[in-house]
KOLRO-195217 format. One record per residue: residue number from 1; z negated, y negated, x of N, C-alpha, C, O in turn. Coordinates in nm, 4 decimals. Example, Ala and Ser with C-alpha at 12.3 -4.5 7.8 and 13.67 -1.06 7.14 Angstrom:
BEGIN
(1,(-0.7800,0.5690,1.3190),(-0.7800,0.4500,1.2300),(-0.7800,0.3300,1.3200),(-0.8465,0.3319,1.4236))
(2,(-0.7080,0.2250,1.2850),(-0.7140,0.1060,1.3670),(-0.7870,-0.0030,1.2900),(-0.8039,-0.1138,1.3409))
This chain:
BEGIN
(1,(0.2892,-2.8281,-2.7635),(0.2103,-2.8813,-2.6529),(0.3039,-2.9025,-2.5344),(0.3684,-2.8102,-2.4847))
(2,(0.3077,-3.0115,-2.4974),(0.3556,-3.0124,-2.3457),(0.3091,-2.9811,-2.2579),(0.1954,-2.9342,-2.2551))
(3,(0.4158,-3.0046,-2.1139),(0.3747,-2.9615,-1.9580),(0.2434,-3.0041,-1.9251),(0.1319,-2.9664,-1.8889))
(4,(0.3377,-3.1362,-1.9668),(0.1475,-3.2539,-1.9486),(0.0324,-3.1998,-1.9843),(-0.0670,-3.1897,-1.9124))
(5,(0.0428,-3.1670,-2.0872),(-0.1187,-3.1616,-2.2370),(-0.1544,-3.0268,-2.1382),(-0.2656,-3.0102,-2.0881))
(6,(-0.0585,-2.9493,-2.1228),(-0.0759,-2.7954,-2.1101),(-0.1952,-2.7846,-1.9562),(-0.2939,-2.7125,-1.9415))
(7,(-0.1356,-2.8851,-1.8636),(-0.1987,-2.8694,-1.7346),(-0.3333,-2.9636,-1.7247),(-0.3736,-2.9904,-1.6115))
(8,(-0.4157,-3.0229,-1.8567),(-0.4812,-3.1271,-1.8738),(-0.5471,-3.0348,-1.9518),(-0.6530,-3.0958,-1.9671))
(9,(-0.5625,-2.9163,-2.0211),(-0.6287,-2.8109,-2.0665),(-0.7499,-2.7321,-2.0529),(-0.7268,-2.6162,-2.0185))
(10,(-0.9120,-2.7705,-2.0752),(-0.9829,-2.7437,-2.0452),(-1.0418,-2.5915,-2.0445),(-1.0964,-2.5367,-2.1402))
(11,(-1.0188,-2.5358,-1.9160),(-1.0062,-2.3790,-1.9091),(-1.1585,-2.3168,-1.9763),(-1.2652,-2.3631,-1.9360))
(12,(-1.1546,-2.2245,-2.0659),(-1.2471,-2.1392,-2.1044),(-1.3211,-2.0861,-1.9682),(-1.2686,-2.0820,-1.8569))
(13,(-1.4534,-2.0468,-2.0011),(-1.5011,-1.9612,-1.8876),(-1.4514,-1.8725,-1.8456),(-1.4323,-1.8655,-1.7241))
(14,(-1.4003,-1.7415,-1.9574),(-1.3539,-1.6572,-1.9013),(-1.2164,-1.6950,-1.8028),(-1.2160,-1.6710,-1.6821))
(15,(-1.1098,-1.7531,-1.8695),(-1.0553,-1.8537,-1.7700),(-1.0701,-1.8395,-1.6648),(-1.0234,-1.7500,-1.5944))
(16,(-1.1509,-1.9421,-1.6298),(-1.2255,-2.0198,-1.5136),(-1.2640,-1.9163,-1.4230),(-1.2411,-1.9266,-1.3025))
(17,(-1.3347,-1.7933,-1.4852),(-1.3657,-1.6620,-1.4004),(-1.2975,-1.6021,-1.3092),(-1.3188,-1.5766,-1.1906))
(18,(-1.1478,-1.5688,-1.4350),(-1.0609,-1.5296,-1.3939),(-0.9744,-1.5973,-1.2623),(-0.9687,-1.5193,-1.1672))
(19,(-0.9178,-1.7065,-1.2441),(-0.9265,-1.7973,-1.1667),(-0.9610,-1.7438,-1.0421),(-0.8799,-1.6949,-0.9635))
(20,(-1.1329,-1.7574,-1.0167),(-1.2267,-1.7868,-0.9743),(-1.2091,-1.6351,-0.8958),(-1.1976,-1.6287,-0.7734))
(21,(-1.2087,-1.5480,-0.9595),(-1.1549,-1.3816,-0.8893),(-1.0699,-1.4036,-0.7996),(-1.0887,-1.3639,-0.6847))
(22,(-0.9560,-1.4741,-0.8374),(-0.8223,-1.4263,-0.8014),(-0.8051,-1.5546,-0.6599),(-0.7171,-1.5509,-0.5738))
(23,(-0.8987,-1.6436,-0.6694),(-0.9138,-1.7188,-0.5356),(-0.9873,-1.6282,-0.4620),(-0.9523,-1.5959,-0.3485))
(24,(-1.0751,-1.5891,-0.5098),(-1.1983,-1.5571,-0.3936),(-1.0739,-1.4174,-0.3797),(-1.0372,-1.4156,-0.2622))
(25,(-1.0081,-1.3147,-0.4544),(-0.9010,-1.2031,-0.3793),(-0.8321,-1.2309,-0.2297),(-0.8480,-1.1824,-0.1177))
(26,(-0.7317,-1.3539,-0.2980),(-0.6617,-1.4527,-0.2168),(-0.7149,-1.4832,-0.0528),(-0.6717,-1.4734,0.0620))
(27,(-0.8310,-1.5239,-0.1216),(-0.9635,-1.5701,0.0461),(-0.9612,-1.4426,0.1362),(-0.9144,-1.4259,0.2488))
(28,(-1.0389,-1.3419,0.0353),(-1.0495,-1.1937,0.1349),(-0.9019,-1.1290,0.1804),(-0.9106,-1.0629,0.2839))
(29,(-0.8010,-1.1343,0.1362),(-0.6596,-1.0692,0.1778),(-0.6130,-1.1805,0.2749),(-0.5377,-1.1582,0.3697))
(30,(-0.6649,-1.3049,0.2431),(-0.6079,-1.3787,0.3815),(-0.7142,-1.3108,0.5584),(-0.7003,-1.2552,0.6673))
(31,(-0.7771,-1.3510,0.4985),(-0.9279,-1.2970,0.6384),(-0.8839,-1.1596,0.6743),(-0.8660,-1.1178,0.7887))
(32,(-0.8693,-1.0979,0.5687),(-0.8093,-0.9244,0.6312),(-0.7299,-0.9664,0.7269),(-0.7522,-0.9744,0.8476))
(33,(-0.6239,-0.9962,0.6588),(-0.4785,-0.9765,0.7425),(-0.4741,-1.0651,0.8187),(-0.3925,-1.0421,0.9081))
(34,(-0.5538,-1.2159,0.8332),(-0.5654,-1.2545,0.9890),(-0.6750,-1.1734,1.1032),(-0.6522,-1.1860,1.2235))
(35,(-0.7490,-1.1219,1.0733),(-0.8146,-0.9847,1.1544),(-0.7655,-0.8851,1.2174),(-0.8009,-0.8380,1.3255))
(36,(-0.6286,-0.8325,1.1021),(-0.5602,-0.7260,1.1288),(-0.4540,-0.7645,1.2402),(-0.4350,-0.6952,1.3401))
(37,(-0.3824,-0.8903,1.2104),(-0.2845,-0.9768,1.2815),(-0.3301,-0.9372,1.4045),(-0.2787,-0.8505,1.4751))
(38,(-0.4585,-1.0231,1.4366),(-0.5327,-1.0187,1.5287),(-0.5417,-0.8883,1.6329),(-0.4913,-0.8800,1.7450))
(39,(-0.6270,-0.7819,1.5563),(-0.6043,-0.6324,1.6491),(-0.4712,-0.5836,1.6167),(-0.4860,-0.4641,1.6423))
(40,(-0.3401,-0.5978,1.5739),(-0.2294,-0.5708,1.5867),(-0.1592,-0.5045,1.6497),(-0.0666,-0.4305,1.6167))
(41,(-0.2132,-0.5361,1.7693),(-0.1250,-0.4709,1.9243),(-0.1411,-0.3674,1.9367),(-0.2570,-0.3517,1.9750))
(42,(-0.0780,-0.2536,1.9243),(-0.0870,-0.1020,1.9419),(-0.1318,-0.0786,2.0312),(-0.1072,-0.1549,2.1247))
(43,(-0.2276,0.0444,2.0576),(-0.2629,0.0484,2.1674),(-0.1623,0.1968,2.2623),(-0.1556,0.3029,2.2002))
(44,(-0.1060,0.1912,2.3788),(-0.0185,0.2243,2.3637),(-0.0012,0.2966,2.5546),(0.0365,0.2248,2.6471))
(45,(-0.0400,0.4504,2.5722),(-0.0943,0.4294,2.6654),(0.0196,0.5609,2.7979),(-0.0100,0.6803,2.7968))
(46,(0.1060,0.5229,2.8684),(0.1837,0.6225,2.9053),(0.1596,0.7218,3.0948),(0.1278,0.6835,3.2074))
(47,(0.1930,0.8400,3.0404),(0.1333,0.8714,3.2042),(0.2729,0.9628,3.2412),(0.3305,1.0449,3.1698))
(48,(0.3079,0.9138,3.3905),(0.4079,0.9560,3.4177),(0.3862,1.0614,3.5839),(0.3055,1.0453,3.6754))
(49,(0.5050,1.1744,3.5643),(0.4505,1.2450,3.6510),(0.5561,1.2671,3.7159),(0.6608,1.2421,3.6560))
(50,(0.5660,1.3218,3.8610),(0.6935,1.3969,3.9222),(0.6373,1.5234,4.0518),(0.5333,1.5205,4.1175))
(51,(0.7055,1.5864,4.0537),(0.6584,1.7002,4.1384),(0.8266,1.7808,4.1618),(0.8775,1.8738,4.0992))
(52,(0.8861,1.6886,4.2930),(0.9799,1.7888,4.3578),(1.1055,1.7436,4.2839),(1.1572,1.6408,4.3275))
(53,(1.1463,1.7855,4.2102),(1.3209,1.7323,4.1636),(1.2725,1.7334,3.9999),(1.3578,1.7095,3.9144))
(54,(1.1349,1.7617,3.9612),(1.0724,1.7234,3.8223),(1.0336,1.6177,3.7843),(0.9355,1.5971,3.8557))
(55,(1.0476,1.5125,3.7006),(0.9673,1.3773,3.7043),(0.9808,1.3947,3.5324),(1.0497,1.4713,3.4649))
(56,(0.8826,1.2877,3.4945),(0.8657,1.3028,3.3160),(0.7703,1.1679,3.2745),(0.7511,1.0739,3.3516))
(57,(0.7164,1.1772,3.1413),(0.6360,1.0791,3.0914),(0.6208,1.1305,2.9835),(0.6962,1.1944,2.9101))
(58,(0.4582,1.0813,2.9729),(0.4289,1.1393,2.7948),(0.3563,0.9716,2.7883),(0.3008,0.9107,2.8797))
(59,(0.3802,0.9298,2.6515),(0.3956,0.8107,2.6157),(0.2629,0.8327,2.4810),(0.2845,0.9341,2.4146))
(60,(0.1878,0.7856,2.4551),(0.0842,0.7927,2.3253),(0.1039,0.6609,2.2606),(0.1172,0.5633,2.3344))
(61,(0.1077,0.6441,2.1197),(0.0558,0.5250,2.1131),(-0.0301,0.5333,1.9387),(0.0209,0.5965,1.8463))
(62,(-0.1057,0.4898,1.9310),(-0.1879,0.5215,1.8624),(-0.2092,0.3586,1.7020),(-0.2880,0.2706,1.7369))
(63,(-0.1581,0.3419,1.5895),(-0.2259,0.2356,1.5142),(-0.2892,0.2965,1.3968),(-0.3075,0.4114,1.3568))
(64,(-0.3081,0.2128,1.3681),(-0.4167,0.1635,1.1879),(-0.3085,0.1289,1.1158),(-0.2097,0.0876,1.1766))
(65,(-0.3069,0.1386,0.9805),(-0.2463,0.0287,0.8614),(-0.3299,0.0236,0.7555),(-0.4027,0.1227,0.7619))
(66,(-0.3575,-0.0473,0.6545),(-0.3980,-0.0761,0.5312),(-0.2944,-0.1614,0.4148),(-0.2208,-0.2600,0.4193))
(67,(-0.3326,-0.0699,0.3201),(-0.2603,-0.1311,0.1896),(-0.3207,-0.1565,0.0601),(-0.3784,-0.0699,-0.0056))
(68,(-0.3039,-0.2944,0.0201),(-0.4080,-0.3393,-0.1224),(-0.3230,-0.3548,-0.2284),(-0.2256,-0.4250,-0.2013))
(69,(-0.3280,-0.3077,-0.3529),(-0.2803,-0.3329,-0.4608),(-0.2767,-0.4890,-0.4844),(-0.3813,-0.5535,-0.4929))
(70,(-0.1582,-0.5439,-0.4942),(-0.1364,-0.7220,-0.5452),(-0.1140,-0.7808,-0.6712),(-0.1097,-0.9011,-0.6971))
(71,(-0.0999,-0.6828,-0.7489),(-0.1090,-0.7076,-0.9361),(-0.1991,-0.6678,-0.9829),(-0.2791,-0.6047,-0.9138))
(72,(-0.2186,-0.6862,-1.1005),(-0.2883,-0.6666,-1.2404),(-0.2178,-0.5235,-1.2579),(-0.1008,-0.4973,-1.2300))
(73,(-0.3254,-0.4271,-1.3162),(-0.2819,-0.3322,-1.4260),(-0.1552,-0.3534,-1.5220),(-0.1815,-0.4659,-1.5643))
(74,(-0.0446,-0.3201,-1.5782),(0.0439,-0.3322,-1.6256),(0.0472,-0.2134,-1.7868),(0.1045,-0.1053,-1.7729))
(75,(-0.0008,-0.2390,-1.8915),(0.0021,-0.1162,-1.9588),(0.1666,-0.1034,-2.0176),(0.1794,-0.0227,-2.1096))
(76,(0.2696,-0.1624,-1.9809),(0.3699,-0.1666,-2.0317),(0.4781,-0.0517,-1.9416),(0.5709,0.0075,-1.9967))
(77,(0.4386,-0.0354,-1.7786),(0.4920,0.0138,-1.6655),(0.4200,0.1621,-1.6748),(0.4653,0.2565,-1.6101))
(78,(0.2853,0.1777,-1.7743),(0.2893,0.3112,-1.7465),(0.3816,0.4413,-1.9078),(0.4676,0.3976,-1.9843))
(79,(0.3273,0.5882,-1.9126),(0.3641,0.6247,-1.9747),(0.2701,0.5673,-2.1528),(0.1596,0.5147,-2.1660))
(80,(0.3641,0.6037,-2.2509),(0.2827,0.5740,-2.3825),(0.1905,0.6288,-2.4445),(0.1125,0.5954,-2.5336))
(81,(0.2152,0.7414,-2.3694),(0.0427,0.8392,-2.3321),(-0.0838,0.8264,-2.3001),(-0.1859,0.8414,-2.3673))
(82,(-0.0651,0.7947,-2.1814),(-0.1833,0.6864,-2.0918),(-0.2727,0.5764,-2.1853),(-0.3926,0.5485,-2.1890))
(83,(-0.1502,0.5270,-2.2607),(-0.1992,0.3855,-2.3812),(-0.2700,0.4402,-2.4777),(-0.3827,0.4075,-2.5146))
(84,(-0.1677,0.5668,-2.5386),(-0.2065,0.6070,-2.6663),(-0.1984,0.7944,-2.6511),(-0.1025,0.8688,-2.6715))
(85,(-0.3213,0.8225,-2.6134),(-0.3096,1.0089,-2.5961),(-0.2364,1.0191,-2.7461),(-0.1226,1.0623,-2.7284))
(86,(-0.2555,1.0009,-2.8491),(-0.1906,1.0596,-2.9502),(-0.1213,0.9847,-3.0356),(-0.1479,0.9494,-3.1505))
(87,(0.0087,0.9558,-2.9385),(0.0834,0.9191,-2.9800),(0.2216,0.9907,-3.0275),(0.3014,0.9384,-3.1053))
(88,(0.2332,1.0881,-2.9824),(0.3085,1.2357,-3.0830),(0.3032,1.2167,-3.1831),(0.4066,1.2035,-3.2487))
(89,(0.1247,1.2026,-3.2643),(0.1449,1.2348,-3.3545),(0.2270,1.1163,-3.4861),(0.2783,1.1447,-3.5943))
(90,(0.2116,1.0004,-3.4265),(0.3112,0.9090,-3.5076),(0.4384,0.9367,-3.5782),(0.4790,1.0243,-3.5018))
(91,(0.5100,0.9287,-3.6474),(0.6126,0.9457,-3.7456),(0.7088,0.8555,-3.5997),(0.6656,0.7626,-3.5315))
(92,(0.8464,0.9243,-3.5894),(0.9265,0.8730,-3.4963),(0.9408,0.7102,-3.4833),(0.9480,0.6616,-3.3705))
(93,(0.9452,0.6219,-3.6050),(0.9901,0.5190,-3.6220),(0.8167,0.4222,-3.5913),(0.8008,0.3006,-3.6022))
(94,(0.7422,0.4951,-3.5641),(0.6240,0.4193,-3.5150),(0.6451,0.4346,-3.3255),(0.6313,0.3423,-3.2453))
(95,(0.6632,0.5071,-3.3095),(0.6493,0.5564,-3.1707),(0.7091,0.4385,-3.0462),(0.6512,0.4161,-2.9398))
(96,(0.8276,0.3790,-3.0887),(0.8875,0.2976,-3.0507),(0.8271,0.1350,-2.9951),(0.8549,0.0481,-2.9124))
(97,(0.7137,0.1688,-3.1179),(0.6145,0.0106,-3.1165),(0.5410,0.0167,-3.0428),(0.4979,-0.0928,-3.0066))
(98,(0.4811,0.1401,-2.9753),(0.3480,0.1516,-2.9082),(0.3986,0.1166,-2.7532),(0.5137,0.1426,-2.7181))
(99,(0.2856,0.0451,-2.6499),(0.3196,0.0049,-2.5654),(0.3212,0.1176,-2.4476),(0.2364,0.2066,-2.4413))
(100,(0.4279,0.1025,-2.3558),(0.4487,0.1711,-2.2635),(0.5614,0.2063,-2.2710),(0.6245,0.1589,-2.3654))
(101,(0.6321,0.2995,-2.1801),(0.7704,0.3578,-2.1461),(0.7282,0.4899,-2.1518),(0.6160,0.5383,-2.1370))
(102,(0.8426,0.5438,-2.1772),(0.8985,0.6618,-2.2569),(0.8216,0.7892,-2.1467),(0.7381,0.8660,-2.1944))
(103,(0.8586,0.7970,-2.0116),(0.8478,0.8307,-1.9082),(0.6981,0.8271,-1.8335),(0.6376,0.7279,-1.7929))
(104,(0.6643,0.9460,-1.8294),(0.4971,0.9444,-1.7782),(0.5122,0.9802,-1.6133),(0.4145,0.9950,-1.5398))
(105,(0.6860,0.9940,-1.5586),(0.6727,0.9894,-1.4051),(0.6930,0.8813,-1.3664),(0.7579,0.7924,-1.4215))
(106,(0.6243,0.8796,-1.2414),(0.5997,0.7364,-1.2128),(0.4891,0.6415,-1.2381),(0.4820,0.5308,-1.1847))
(107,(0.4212,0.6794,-1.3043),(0.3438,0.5673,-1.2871),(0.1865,0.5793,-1.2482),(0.0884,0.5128,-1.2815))
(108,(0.2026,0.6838,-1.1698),(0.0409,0.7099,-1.0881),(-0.0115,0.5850,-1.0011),(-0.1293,0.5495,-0.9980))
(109,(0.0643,0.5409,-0.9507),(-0.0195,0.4125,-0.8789),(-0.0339,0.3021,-0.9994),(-0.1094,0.2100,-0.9686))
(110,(0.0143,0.2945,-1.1094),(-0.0442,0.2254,-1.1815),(-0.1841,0.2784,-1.2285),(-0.2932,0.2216,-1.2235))
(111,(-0.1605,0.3670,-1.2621),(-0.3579,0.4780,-1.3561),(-0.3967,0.5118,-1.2529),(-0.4857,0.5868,-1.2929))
(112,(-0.4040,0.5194,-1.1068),(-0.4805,0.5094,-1.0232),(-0.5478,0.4047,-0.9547),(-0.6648,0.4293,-0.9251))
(113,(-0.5082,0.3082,-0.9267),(-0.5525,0.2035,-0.8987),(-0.5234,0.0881,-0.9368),(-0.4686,0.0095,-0.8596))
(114,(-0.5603,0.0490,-1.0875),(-0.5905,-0.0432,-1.1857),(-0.6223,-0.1800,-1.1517),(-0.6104,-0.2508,-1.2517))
(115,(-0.6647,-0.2564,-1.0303),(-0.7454,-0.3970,-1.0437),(-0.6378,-0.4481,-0.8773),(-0.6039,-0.3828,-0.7787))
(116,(-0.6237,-0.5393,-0.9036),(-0.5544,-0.6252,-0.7829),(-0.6717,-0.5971,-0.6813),(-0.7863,-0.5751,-0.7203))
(117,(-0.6357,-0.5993,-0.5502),(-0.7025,-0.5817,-0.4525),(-0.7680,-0.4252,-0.4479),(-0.8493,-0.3945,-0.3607))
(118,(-0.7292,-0.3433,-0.5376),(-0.7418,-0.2074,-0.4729),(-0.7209,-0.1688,-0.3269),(-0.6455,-0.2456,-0.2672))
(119,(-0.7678,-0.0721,-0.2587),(-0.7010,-0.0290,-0.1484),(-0.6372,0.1216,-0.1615),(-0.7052,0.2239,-0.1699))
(120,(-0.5018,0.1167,-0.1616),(-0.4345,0.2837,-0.1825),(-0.3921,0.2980,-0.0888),(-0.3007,0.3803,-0.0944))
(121,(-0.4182,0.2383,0.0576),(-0.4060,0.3206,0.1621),(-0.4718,0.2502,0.2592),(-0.5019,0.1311,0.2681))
(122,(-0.4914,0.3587,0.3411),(-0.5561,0.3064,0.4932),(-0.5750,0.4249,0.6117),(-0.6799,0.4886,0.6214))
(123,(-0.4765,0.4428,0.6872),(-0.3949,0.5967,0.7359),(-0.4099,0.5323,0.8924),(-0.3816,0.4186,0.9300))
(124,(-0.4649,0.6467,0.9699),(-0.4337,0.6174,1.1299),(-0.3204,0.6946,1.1740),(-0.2950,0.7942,1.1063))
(125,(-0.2340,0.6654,1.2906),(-0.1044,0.7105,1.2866),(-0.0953,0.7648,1.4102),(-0.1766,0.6999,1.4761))
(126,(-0.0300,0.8690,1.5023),(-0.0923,0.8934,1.6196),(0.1047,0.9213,1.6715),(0.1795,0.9967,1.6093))
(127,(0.1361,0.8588,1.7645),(0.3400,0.9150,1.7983),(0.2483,0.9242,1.9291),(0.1614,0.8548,1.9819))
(128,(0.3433,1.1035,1.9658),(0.3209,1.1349,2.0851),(0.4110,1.1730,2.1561),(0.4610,1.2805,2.1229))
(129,(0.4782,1.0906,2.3020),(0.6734,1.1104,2.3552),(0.6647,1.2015,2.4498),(0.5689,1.1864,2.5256))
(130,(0.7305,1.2868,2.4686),(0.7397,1.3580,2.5908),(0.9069,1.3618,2.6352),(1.0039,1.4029,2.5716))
(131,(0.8971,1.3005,2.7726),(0.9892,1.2576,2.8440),(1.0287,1.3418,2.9491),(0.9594,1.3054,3.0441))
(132,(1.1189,1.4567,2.9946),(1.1440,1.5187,3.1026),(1.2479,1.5214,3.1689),(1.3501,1.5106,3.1013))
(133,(1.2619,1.5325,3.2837),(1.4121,1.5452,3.3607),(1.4083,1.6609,3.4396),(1.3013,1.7216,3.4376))
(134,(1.5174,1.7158,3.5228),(1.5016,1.7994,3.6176),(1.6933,1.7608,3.6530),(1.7835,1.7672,3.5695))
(135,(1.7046,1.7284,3.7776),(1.8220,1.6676,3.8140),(1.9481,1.6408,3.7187),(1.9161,1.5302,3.6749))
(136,(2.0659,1.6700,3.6610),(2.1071,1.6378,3.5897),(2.0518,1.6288,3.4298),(2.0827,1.5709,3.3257))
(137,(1.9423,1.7311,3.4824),(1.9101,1.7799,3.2647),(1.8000,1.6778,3.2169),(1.7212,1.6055,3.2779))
(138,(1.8223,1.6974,3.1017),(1.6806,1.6042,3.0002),(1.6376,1.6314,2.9619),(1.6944,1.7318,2.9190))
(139,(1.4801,1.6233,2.8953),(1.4701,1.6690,2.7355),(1.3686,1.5314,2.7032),(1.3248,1.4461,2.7804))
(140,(1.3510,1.5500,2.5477),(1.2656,1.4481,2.4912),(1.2663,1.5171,2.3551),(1.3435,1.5774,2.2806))
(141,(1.1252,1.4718,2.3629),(1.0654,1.5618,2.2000),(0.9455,1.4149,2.1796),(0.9040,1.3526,2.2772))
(142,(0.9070,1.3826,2.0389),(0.8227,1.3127,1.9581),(0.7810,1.4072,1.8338),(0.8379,1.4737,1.7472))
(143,(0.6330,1.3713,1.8790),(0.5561,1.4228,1.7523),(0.4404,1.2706,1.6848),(0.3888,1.1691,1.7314))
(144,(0.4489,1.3431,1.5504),(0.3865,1.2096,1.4923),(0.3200,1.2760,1.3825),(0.3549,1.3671,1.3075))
(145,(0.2304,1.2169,1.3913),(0.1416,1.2180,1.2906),(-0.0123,1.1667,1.2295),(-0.0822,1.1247,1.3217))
(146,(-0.0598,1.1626,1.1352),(-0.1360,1.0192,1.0362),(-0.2151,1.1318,0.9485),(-0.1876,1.2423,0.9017))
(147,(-0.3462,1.0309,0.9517),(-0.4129,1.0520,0.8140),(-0.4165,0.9558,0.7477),(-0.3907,0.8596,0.8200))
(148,(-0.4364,0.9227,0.6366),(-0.4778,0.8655,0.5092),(-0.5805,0.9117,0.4429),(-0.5984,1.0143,0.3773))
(149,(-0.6607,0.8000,0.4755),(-0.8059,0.8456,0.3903),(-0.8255,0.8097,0.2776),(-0.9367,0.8322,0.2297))
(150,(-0.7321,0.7471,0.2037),(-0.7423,0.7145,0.0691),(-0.6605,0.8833,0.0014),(-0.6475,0.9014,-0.1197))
């Protein structure tokens, strides 16, 4: 079959479904992330003080992030376990055929979140600066820290 014939190919439903998912994904990850674009700007809020030969600043700034899975499930990227729980018991020279890699570390974000457009993260992040002087001396300390609600 050629390029030609190939792209002149009347898609099956399931096909067509499939397709049809992976636009409408496409649609919603665009709208997210022009939303997100949108509120972007950290909000970011500093208060500064002095009293006598003391002066300082504590600096807040506070964001959001989100993260969506962008592939398909992969059964080849996880362990041969995952594919086949009993796959031990195969004779060595079978073991080789069964799909997956050898190695069952690593591949939790694959067996956890299985379908394109998952969300495996979405964490608020909080950096907090503290700025001090006292005539020649300095100090500065940052603390940071986030949840993730996934």
């Amino acid at each position: 079959m050629t390029m030609k014939n190939r792209s002149m190919k009347k898609l099956t439903s399931q096909e067509s479904n499939v397709m049809r998912k992976q636009r409408k994904s496409k649609i919603l990850a665009s709208a997210v992330g022009a939303v997100l674009f949108g509120l972007s700007g950290t909000t970011a809020q500093a208060w500064e003080f002095s009293s006598g030969e003391w002066t300082g600043s504590i600096d807040t700034t506070l964001s959001y992030g989100a993260s969506w899975r962008t592939g398909d499930y992969d059964p080849s990227l996880v362990g041969k376990q995952a594919n086949n729980p009993l796959v031990f018991t195969l004779p060595k020279s079978e073991q080789g055929s069964v799909i997956g890699r050898w190695s069952a570390n690593g591949d939790d974000g694959n067996l956890n979140y299985r379908e394109s457009g998952d969300l495996i993260s979405h964490a608020v992040k909080a950096t907090i600066e503290f700025d001090v002087q006292f005539r020649n001396y300095g100090g500065f300390a940052r603390v940071t820290g986030f949840y993730d609600f996934e």
